[in-house]
Structures are given as C-alpha cells and as structure tokens.
N, C-alpha and C positions, 0 to 999 in steps of 0.2 A: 518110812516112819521109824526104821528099828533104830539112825542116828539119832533122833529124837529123844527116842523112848532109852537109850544110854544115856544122851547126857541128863537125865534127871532121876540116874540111877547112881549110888556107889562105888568106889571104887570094885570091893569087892563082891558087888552083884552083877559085875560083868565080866568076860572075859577077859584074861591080859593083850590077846591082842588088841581087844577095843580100846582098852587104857594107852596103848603106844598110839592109834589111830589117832585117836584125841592127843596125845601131847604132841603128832608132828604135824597136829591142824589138818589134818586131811578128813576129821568128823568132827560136828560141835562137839566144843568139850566143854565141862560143865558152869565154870566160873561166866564166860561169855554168853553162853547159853543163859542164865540165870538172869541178867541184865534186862532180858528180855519181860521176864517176871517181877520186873520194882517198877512201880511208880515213876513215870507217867506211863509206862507201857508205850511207846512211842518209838520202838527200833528194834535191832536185833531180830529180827522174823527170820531167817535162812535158820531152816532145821536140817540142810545138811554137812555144810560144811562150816558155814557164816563165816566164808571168805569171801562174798560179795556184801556182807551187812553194811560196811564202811561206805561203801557207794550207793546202794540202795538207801539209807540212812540218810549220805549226804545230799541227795537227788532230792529226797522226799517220794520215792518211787510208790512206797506202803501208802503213804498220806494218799497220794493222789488216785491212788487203787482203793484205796476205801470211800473214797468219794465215789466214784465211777458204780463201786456198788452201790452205794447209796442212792444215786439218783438212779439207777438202773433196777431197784428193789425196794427202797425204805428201808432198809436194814441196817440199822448204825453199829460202828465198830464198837467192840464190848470197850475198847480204850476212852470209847468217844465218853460213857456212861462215867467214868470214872473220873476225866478230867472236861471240864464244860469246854476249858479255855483252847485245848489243843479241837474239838470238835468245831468251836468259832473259828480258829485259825483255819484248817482243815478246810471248810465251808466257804470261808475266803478263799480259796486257794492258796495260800500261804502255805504249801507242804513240806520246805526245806527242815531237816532239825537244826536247832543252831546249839 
C-alpha cells in the first residue's frame, strides 16, 4: 500500500528515490494514478505499478470482478453509484472500456 500511498503524495513528501521509482514506471506515479480518481472511475485500479492497467482496462478484467462481487455479496462498486450507465453496462456484461 506504501506505492499507493506515494502516488497521492508530493513530490517533496517522499523520498528521492521514490520520485526516480515513479519516473522509471517501476511504481505508480502520480499523474496515471490520478486518472483513476476522474470520472467515470472505470480504469486504472493497479496500485502498484499500473503496468498491467492497459490490459486489465482493456479486458474489462475490474468490470467483470465487480460483478462477480456483486452477485456474490450485493455490494455495488462505489463507480457503479456515480455513473448508472457504466453499472447497466457492467450488469449486462458488457465490461470492455472502449
């Protein structure tokens, strides 16, 4: 969690080497991280490296894992709340992003 908890930190509230970790992609770093946090909320989930997000992302891997909890709990993804359209999609199984 401590990749995490960097990239929604400063540069200067972390170590230099974490700042080099993040600019050779080997931890999220902030900007990509971020994407994760706009509207629709629908991608970017790898808190460590988010060099599988691309794929993950493109599969629809999250979509189809939030369903799975869904029907396995009732518990709907906090994304679902925010956007109806991506929870119908979702629902359908329709989980690729496009």
């Amino acid at each position: 969690q401590e990749f995490h908890k960097w990239s929604h930190m400063t540069l200067n509230q972390v170590p230099k080497w974490v700042n080099t970790l993040q600019k050779w992609g080997w931890t999220i770093a902030r900007a990509p991280h971020a994407q994760h946090h706009i509207a629709p909320y629908d991608g970017n989930y790898c808190i460590i490296s988010g060099i599988c997000n691309r794929t993950l992302d493109r599969t629809g891997f999250f979509r189809w894992l939030e369903h799975q909890v869904y029907r396995w709990n009732g518990v709907e993804s906090n994304a679902w709340k925010l956007d109806a359209e991506l929870k119908a999609k979702t629902l359908r199984g329709e989980y690729r992003l496009e």
